[in-house]
N, C-alpha and C positions, 0 to 999 in steps of 0.2 A: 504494500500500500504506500504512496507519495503524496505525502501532503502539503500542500504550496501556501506559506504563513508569507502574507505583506504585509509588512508596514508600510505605512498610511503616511511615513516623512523619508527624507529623504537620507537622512542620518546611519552611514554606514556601522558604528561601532552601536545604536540602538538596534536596529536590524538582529545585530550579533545577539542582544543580550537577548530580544525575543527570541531568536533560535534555540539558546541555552535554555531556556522555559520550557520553551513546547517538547526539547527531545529529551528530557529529564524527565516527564510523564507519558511519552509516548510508549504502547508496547513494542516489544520486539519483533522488528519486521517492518516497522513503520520509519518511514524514510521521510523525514522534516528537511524540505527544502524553505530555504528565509529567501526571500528575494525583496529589493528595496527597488522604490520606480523611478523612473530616469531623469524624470523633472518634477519640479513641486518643491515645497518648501521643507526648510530642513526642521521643522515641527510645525506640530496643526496644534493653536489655539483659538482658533476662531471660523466663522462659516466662509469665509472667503478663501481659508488654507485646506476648510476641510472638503466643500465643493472641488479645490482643483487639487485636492488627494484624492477623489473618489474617479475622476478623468486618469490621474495617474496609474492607480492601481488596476482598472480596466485594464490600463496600456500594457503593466509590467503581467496582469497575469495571461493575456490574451497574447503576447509576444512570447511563452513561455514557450521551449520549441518541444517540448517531450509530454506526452499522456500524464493525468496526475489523477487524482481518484476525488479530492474535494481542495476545497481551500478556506480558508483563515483567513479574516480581515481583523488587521492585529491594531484598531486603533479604535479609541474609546471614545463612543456620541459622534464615533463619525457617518457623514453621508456617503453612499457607494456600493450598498453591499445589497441594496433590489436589482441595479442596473447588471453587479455580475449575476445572481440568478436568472435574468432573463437572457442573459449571454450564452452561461453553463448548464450543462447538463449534469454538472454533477455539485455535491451537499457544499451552500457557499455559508459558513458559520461566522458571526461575528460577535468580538470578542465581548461587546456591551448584553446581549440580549442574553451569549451563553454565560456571563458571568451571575447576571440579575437572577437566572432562570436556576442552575446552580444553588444561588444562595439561598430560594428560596425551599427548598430540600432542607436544610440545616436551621434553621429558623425561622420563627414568625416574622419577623421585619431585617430588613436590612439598610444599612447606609451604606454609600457611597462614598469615597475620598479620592477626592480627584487633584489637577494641580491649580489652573485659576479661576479665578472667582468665575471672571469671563468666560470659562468651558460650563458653568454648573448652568443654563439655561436651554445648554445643547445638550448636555445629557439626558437632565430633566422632559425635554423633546422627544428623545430617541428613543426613552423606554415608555415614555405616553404612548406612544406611537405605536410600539411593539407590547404595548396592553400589560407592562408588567412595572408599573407605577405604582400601583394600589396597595405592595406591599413593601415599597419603597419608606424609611421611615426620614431621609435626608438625603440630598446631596450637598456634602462638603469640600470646601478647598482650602486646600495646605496650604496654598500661596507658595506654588513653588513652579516654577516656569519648568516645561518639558526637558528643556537642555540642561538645568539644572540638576537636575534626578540623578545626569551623570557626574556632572561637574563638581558637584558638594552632595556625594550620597549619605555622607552622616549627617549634616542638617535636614535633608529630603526626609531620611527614615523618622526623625524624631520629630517632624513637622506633620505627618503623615501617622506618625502613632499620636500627638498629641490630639487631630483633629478624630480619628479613630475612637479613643478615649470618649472624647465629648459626645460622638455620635453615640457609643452605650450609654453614658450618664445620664446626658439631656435629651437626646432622639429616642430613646431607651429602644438603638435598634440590638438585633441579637446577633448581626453577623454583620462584617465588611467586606466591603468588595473593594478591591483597587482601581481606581477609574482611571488609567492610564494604561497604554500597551509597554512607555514605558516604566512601568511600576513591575516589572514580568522579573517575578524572583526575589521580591521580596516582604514573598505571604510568610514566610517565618518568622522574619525575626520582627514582624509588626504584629502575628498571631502569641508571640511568648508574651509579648511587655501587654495588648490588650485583652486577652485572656477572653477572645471569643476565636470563632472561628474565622479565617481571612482567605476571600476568593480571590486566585489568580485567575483573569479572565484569559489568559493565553491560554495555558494551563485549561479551564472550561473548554475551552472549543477545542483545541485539538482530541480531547479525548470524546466529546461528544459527534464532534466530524468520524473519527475512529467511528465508533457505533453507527452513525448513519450506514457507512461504508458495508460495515460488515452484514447490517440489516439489511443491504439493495435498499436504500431508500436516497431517495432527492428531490430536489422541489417542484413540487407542483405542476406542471404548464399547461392548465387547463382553459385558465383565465388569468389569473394576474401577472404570474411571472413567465407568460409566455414569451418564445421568444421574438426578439424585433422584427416588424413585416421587412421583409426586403424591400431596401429604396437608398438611391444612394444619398451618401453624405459627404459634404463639402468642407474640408478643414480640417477635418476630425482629426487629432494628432495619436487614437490609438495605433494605427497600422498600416501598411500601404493594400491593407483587403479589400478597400474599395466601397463593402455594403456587411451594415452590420449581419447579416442574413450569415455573412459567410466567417464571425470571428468568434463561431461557437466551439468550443471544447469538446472532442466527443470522447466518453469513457471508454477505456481501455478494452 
């Protein structure tokens, strides 16, 4: 089985660390390819970054040249991840709905901790959307810029467990979820110090893509995520295919 995890920036040493996530939980057998898209910004905090990461990640997964069984959209409250199911044909998981979905197994309520303030309106959006709000009991922000995460990861962890904390005390939710793809790897040592359980959303989807996989299952294409009518398109910087008709994925 090959699983195709993008990140949503452009950020090669982020990339890396979500790969480290996903193949530390994958089983054996399972081949995590991380691939990063060719243009786009070097982190999405906002809808103008996360629109033309979702252009991106089209590009990098539909340029991939080898058969792959599902894929992973490894960036949190981002937009992009309907237009790949109507492209593929095979389980396209992201890493917001499998993390929310996830936590919601382990306890009655969850929070969210994300990095700025500015991301908590888009997330908040993204699981409204995807109907798993209701047991949402916060979205919080660390205040900690996406590049940062790398740059000063012991202020990140302790800003991230602070906010964590307050989500049990005063959200009194019962689990966290990391609302960054790149938070990917550091459900431990933010699960010891807040002493609930902590969803890696990387970590969520790939093991949930796994199971699509092994179940023969994938989205839909009956009506919503079916795929685009043929017609061509002028500009388009995914591919030089010409009509999206022709830059669908077919399973192995």
């Amino acid at each position: 089985m090959r699983i195709l995890v993008a990140n949503v920036n452009t950020t090669e040493s982020m990339t890396e660390s979500i790969a480290a996530s996903a193949r530390a939980v994958a089983a054996p057998g399972t081949e995590i390819v991380a691939i990063t898209p060719r243009f786009g910004a070097d982190s999405c905090e906002g809808n103008f970054e996360s629109y033309l990461a979702a252009i991106a990640v089209m590009d990098a997964v539909t340029s991939y040249p080898e058969p792959f069984d599902a894929v992973v959209q490894a960036g949190y409250g981002e937009h992009g991840r309907e237009g790949l199911q109507e492209l593929l044909d095979v389980p396209v998981v992201d890493i917001t709905e499998a993390a929310a979905s996830t936590a919601m197994f382990l306890g009655h309520k969850y929070s969210v901790v994300t990095t700025l303030d500015r991301a908590v309106p888009l997330i908040e959006d993204r699981l409204k959307l995807a109907g798993l709000d209701a047991r949402c009991a916060s979205v919080r922000a660390s205040g900690m810029a996406v590049l940062e995460l790398e740059e000063e990861p012991e202020r990140a962890v302790e800003a991230i467990i602070s906010e964590a904390m307050r989500a049990v005390t005063q959200d009194k939710a019962e689990v966290i979820v990391l609302g960054c793809g790149g938070m990917a790897g550091l459900d431990e040592q933010i699960r010891q110090r807040a002493g609930v359980p902590v969803v890696d959303g990387v970590a969520s989807a790939v093991t949930i893509a796994e199971s699509l996989v092994r179940m023969r299952l994938s989205t839909s294409k009956v009506r919503t995520y079916a795929a685009p009518r043929p017609k061509t398109v002028i500009g388009w910087p995914l591919n030089s295919a010409g009509t999206a008709a022709q830059l669908q994925n077919t399973r192995p």
